[in-house]
C-alpha angles and dihedrals in degrees: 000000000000098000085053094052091046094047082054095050091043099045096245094149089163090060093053095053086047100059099035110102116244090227093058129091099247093056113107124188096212086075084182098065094034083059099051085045090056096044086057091054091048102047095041096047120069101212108213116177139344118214116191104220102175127351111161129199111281122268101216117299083347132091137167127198117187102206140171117212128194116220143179133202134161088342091307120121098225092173115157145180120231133179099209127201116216136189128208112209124158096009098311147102110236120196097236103172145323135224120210126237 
């Protein structure tokens, strides 16, 4: 989760589509257009801080982190709390999907 918040601060949008998972919801197959899409993400939200709120040991190929992000954009604070679900395959850990809370 961390290396994702930190690729999205720091405008990797390769590393993002890297390490999302093809079965979840926020994976595209044009990879060109998923990546201008992040870059304006990236470029229009000040990420400000990550805090970890829960992130249990694995059960298998399958994780799960709570986390709250603060975020910035156009003035507004746009901050929210997740509790992602991972994978792990091949060796490593995909985002699949979030819940909001």
């Amino acid at each position: 989760m961390r290396s994702r918040f930190s690729a999205y601060a720091t405008g990797r949008t390769e590393y993002i589509q890297a390490t999302t998972d093809p079965s979840g919801p926020h994976w595209q197959d044009d990879a060109t257009a998923w990546q201008r899409e992040l870059h304006d993400f990236c470029t229009r939200t000040r990420f400000l801080g990550l805090r970890i709120l829960e992130a249990p040991p694995p059960e298998g190929d399958h994780g799960v982190v709570a986390f709250y992000a603060t975020l910035e954009r156009d003035g507004q604070d746009v901050s929210f709390g997740e509790r992602s679900r991972f994978l792990c395959r091949g060796g490593r850990w995909l985002y699949v999907d979030g819940e909001r809370i």
